[in-house]
MIDOSE-1310 file (N, C-alpha, C; in nm, 2 decimals, decimal comma, always signed):
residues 219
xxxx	+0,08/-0,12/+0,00/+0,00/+0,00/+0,00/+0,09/+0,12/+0,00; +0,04/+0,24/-0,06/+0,14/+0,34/-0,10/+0,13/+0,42/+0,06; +0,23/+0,45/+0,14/+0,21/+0,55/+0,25/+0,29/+0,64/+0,23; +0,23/+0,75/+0,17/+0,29/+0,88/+0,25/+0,33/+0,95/+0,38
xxxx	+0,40/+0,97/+0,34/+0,42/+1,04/+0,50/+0,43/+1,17/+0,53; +0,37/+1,22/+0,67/+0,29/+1,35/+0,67/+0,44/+1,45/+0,62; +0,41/+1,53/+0,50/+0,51/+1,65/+0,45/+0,66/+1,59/+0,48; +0,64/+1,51/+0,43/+0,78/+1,47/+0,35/+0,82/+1,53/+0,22
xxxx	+0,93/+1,61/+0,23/+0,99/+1,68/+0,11/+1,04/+1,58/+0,01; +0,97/+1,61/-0,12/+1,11/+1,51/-0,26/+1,11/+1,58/-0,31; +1,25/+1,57/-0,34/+1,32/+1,69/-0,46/+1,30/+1,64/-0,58; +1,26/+1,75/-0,68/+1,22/+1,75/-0,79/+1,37/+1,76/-0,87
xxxx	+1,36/+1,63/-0,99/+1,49/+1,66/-1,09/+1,46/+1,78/-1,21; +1,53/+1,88/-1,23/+1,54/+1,97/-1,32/+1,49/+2,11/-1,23; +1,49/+2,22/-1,33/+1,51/+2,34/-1,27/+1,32/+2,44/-1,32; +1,29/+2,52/-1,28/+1,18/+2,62/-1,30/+1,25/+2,73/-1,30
xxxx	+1,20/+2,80/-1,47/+1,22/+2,98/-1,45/+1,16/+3,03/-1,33; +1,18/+3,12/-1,23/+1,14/+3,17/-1,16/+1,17/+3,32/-1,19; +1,11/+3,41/-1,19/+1,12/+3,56/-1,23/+1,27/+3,55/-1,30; +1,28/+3,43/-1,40/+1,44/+3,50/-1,46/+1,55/+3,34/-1,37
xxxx	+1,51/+3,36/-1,30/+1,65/+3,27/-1,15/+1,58/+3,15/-1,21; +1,67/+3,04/-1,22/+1,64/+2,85/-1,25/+1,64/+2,88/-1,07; +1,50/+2,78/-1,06/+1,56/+2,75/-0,91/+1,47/+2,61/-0,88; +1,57/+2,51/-0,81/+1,48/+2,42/-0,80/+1,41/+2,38/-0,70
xxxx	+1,30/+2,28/-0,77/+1,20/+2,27/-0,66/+1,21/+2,16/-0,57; +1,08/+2,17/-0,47/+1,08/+2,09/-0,39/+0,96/+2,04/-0,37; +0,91/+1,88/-0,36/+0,75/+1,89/-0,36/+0,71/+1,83/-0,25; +0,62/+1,87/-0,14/+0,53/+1,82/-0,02/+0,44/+1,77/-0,07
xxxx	+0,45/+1,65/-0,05/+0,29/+1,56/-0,05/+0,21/+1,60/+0,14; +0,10/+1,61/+0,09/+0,01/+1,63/+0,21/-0,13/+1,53/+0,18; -0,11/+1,42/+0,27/-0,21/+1,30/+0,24/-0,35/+1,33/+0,32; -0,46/+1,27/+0,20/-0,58/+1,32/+0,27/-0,61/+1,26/+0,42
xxxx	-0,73/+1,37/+0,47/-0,74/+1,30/+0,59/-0,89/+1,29/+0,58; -0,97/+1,27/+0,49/-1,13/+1,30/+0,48/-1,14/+1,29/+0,33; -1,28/+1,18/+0,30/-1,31/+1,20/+0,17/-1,45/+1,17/+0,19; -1,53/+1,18/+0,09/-1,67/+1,16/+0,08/-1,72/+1,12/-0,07
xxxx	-1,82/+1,06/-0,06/-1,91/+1,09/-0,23/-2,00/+1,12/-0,21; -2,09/+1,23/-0,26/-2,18/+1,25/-0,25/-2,31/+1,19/-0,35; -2,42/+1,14/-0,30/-2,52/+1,08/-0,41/-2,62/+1,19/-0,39; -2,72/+1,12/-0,46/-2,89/+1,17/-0,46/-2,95/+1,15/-0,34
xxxx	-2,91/+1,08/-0,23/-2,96/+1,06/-0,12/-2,89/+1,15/-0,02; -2,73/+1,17/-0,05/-2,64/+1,21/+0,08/-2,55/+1,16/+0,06; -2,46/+1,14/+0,17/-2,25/+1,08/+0,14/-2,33/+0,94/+0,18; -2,25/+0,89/+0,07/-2,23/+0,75/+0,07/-2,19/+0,70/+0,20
xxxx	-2,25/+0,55/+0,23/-2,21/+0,49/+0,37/-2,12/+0,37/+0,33; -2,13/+0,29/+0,43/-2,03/+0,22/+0,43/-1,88/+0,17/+0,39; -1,81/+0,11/+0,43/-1,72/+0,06/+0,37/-1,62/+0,08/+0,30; -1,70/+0,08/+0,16/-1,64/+0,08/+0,03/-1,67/+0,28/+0,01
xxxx	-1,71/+0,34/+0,12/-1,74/+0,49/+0,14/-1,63/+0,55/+0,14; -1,50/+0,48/+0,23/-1,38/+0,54/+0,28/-1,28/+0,49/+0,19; -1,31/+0,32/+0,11/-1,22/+0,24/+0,09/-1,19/+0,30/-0,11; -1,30/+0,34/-0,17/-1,31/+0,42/-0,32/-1,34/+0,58/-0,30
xxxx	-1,32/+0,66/-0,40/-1,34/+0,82/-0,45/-1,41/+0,78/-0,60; -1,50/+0,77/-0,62/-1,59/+0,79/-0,76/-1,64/+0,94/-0,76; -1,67/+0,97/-0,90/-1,71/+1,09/-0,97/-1,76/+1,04/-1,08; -1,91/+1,02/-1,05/-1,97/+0,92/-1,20/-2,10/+1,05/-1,19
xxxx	-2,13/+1,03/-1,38/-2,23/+1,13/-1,36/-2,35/+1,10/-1,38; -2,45/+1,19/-1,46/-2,56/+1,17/-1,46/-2,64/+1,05/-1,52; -2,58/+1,00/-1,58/-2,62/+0,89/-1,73/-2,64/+0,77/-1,62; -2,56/+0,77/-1,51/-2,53/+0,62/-1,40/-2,64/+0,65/-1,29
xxxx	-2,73/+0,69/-1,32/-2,85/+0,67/-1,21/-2,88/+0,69/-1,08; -2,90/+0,61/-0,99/-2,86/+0,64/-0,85/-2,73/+0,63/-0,77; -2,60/+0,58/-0,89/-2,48/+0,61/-0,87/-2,43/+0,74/-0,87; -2,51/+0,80/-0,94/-2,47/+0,94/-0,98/-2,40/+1,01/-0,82
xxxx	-2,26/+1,05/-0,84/-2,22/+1,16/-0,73/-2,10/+1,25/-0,79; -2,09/+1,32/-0,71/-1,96/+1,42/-0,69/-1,84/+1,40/-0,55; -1,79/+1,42/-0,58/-1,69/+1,33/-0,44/-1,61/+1,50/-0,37; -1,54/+1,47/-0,26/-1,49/+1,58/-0,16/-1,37/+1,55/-0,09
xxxx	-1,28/+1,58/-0,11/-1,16/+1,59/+0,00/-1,13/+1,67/+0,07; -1,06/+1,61/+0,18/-0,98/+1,71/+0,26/-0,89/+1,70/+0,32; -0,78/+1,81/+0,38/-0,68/+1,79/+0,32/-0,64/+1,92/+0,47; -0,54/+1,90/+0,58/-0,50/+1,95/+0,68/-0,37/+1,97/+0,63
xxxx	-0,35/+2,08/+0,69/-0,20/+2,18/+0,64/-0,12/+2,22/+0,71; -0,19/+2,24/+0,84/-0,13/+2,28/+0,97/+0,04/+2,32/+0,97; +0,12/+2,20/+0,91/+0,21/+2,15/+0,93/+0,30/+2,20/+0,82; +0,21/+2,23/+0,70/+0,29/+2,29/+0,55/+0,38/+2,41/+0,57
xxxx	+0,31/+2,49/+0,64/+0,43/+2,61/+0,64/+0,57/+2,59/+0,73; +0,55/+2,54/+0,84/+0,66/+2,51/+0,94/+0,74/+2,45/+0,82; +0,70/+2,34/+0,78/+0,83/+2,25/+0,68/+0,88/+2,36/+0,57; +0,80/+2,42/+0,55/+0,84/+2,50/+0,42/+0,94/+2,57/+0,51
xxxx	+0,92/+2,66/+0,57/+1,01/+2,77/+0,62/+1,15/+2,69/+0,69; +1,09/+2,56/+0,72/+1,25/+2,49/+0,76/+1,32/+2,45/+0,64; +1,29/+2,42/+0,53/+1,28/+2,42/+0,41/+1,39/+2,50/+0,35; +1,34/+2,63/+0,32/+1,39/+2,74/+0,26/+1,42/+2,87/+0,37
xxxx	+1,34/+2,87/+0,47/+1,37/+3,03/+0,55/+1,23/+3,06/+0,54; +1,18/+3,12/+0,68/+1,05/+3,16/+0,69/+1,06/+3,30/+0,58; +0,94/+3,26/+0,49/+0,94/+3,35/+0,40/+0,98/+3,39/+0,26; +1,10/+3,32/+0,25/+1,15/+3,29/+0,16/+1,14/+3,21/+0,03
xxxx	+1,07/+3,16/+0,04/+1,00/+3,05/-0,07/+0,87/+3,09/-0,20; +0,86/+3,04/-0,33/+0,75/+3,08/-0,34/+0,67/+2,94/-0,38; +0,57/+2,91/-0,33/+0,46/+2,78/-0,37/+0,47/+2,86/-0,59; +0,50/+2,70/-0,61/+0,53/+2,72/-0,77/+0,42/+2,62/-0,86
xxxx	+0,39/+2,47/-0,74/+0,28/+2,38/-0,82/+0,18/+2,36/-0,75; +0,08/+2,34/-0,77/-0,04/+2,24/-0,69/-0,08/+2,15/-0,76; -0,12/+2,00/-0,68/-0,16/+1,92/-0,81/-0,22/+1,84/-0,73; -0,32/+1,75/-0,75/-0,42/+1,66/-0,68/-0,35/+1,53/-0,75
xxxx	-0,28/+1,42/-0,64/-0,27/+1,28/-0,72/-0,37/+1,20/-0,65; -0,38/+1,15/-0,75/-0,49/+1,06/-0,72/-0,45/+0,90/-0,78; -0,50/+0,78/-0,73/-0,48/+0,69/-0,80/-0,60/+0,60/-0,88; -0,57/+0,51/-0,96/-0,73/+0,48/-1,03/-0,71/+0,32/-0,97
xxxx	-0,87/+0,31/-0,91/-0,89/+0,18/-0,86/-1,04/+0,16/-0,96; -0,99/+0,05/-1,11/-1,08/+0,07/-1,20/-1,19/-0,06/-1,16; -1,34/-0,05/-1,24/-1,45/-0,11/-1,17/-1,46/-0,11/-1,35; -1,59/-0,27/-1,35/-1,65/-0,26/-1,51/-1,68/-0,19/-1,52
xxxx	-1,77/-0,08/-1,41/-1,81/+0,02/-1,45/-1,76/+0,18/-1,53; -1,61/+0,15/-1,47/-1,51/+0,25/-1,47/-1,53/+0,31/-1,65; -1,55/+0,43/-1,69/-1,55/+0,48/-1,80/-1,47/+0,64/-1,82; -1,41/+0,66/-1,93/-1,36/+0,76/-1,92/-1,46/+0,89/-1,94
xxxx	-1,41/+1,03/-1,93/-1,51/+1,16/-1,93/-1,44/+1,25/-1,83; -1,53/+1,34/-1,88/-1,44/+1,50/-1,78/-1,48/+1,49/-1,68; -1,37/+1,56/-1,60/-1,43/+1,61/-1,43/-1,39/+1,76/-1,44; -1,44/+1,81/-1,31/-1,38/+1,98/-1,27/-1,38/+1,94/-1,15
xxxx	-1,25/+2,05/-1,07/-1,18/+2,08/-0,95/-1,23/+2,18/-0,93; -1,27/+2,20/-0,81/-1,31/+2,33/-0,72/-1,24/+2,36/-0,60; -1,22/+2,46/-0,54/-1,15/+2,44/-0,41/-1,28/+2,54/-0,34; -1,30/+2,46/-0,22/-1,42/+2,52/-0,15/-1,35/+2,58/+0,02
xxxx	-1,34/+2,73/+0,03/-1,32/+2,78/+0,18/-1,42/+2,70/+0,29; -1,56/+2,65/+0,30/-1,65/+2,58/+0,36/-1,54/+2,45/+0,39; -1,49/+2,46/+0,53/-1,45/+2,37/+0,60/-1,48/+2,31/+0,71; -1,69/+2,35/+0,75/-1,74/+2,30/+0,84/-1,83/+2,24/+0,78
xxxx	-1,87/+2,21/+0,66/-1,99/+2,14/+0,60/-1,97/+1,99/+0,65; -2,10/+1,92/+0,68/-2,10/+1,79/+0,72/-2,08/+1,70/+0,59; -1,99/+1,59/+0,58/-1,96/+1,57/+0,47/-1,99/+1,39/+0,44; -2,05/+1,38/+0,58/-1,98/+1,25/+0,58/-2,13/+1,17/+0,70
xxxx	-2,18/+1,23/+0,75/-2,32/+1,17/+0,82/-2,45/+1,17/+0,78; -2,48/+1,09/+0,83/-2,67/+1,04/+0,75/-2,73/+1,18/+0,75; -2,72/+1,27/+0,81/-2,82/+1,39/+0,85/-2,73/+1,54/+0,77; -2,64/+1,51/+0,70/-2,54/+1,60/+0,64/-2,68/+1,65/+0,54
xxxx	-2,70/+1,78/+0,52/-2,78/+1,80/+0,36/-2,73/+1,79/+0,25; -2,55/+1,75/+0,19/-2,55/+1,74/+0,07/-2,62/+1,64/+0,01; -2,63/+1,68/-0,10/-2,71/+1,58/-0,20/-2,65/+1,66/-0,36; -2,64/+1,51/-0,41/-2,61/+1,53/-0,57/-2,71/+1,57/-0,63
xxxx	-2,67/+1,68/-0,74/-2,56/+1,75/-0,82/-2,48/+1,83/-0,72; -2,36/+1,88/-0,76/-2,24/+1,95/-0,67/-2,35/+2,07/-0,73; -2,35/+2,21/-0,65/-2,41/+2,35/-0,66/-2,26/+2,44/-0,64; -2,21/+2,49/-0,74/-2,09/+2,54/-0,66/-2,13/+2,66/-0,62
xxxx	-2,22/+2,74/-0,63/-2,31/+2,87/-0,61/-2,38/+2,85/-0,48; -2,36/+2,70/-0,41/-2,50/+2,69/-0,30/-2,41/+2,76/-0,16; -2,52/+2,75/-0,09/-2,49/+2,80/+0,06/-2,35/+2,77/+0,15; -2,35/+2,56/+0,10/-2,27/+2,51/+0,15/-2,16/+2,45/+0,03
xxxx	-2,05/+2,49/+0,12/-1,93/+2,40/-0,02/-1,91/+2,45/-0,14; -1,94/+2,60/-0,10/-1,94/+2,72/-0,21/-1,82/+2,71/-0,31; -1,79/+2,68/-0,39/-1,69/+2,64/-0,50/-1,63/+2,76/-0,56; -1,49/+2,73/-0,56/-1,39/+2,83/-0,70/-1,39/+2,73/-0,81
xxxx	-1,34/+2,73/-0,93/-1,30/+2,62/-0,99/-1,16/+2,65/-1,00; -1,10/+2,55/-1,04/-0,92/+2,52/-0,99/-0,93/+2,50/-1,16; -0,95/+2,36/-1,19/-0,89/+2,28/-1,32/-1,01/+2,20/-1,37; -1,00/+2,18/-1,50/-1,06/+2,07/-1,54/-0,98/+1,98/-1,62
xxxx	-0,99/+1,85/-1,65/-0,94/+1,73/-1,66/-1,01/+1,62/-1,75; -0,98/+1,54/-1,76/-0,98/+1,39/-1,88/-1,00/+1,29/-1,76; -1,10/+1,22/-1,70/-1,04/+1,11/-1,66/-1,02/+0,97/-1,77; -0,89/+0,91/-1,79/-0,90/+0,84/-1,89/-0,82/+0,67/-1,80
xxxx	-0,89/+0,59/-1,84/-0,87/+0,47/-1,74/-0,76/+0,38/-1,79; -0,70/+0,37/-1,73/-0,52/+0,31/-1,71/-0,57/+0,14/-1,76; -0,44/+0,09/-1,83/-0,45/-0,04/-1,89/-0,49/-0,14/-1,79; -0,46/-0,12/-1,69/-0,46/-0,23/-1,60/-0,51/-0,18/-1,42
xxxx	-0,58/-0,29/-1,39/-0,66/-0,23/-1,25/-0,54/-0,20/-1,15; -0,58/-0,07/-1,11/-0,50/-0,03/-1,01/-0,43/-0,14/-0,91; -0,32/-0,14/-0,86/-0,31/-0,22/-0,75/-0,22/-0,18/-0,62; -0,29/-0,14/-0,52/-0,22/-0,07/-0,40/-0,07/-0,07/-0,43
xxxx	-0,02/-0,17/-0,43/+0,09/-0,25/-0,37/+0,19/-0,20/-0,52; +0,14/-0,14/-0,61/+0,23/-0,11/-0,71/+0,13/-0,01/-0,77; +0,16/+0,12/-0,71/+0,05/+0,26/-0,74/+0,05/+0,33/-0,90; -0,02/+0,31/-0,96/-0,02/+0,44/-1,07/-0,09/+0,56/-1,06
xxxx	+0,00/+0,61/-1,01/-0,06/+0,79/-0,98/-0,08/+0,88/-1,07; -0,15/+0,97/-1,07/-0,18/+1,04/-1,20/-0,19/+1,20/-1,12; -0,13/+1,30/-1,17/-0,12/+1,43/-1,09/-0,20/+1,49/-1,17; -0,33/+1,56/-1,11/-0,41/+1,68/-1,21/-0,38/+1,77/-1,14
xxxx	-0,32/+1,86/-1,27/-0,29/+2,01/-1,26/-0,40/+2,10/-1,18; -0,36/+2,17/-1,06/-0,47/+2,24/-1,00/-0,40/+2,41/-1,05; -0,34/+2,41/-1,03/-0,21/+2,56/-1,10/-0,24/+2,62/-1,22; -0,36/+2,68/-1,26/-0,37/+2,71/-1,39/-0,44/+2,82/-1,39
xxxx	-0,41/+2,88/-1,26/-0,45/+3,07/-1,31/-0,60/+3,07/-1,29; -0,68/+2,99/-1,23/-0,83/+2,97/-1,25/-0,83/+3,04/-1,08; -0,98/+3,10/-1,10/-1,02/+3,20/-0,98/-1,00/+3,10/-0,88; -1,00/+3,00/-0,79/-1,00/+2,90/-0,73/-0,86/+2,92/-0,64
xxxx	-0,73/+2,95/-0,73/-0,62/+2,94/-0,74/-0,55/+3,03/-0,58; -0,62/+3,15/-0,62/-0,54/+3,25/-0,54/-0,61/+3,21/-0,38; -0,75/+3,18/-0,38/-0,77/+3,12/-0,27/-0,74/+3,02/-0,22; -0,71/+2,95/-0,33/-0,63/+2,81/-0,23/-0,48/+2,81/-0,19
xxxx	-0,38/+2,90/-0,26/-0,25/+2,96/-0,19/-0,29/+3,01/-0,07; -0,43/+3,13/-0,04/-0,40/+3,15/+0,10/-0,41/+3,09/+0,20; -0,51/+2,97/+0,14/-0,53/+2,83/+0,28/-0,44/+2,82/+0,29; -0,33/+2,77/+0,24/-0,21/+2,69/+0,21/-0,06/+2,78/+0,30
xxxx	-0,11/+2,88/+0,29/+0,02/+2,97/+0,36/-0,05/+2,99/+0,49; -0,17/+3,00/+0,51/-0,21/+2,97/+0,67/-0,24/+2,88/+0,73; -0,18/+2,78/+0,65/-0,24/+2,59/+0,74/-0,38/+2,57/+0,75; -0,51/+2,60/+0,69/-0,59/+2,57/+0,73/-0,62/+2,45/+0,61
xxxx	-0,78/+2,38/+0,65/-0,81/+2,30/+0,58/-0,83/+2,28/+0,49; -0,80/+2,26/+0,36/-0,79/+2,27/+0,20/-0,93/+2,21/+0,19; -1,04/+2,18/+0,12/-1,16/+2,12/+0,06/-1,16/+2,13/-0,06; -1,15/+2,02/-0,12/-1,17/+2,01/-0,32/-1,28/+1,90/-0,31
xxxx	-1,33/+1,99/-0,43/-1,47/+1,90/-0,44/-1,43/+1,85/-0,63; -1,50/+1,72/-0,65/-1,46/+1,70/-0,77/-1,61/+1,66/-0,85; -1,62/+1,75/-0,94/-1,76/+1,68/-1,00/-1,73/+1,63/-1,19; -1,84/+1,56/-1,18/-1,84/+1,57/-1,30/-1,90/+1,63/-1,44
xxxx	-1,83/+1,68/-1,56/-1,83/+1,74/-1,68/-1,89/+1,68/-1,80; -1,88/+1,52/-1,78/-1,96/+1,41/-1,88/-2,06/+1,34/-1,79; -2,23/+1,35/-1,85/-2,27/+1,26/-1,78/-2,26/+1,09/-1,83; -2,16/+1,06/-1,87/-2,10/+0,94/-1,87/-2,01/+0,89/-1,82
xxxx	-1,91/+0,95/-1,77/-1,78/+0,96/-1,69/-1,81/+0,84/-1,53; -1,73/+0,78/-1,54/-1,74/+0,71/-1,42/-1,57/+0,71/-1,35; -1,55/+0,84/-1,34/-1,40/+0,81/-1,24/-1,43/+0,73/-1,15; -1,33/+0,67/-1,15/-1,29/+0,53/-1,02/-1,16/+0,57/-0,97
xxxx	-1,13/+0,58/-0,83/-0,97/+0,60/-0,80/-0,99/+0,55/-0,67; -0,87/+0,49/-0,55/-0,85/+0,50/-0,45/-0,85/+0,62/-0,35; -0,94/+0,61/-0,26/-0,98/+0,74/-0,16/-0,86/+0,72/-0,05; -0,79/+0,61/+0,02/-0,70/+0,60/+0,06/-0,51/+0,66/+0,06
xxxx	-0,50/+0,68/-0,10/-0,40/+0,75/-0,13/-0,42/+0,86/-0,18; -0,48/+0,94/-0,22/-0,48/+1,04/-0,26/-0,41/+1,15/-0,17; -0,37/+1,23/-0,25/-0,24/+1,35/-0,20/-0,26/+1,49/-0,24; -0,22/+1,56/-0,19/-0,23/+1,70/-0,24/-0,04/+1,72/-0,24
xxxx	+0,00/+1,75/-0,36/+0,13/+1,76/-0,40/+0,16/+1,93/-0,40; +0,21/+2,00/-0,31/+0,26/+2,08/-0,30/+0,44/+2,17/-0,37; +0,45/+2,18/-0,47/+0,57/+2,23/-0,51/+0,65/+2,40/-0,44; +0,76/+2,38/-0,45/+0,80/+2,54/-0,42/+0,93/+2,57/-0,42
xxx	+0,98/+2,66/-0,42/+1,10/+2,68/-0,44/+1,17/+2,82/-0,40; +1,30/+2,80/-0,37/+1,32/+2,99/-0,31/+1,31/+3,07/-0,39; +1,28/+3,22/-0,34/+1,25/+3,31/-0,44/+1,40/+3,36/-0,46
């Protein structure tokens, strides 16, 4: 099974322009601590609730959901500043890895990333009010959008024990963006909500490994 370990630094091979300066980077994985799917009823229960991350859309019936992470930071800046020097550094990537844990049902189709400031919404109990379709405009779980994406399903079924990770670009200048650096430089709780763009799309991935990949580098 893949374990991360909480803000463990790996150095990135090769260099980033940074205003003009090659400077290289450094990347923090920060492993989830919370996921959810949301259906037509509310977050998925049991089991296979904590054990998969699907994002299947409307064409799949009462499978239909949007799924939610989250993602504790607390700890991101202290390492960074031990890192590089408090202050000193600039956050250069963000990226969601995720891994594919494929099902017959598994089909490829678009998703979108949001990053949601709502870090009290109930995400995960019988009496929670989310319910599928994701509302990025609603009251709760209010959404930026970050990125959108391809999910396209890997030759062979995922397998813990020998991970194929796939990093979606969250870094792409989308309104979402500047709000989720400032979580990120104050340790608070990251929330990405992931919906889907095809209603045919059946993302399948492991809820277990998923990471939030942090890059940066000195200024």
């Amino acid at each position: 099974m893949l374990c991360l370990s909480r803000f463990v630094s790996l150095p990135v091979v090769g260099s980033l322009l940074l205003g003009g300066v090659a400077s290289a980077q450094t990347a923090f994985p920060v492993p989830v601590t919370q996921s959810a799917m949301i259906q037509i009823d509310g977050p998925k229960k049991g089991a296979n609730a904590d054990r998969y991350f699907n994002v299947e859309g409307k064409s799949h019936d009462k499978y239909m959901n949007y799924g939610v992470l989250r993602f504790e930071t607390k700890g991101l800046k202290a390492d960074l500043d031990k890192k590089f020097g408090a202050g000193k550094y600039k956050i250069t990537g963000i990226a969601l890895q995720m891994t594919q844990s494929n099902a017959a049902f598994t089909a490829n189709g678009g998703v979108q990333f949001f990053f949601s400031a709502d870090d009290r919404a109930d995400i995960k109990s019988a009496t929670s009010p989310l319910k599928y379709p994701y509302n990025p405009n609603g009251t709760q779980l209010h959404g930026e959008a970050l990125a959108k994406a391809t999910f396209s399903k890997s030759g062979e079924k995922a397998d813990p024990t020998k991970p194929h990770p796939t990093d979606y670009d969250l870094f792409k200048g989308e309104p979402g963006q500047k709000s989720l650096l400032a979580a990120l430089s104050q340790g608070k709780t990251v929330t990405l909500i992931v919906a889907e763009t095809d209603p045919a799309v059946a993302a399948t991935w492991s809820a277990k490994t998923a990471a939030l990949i942090v890059k940066a580098a000195p200024k």
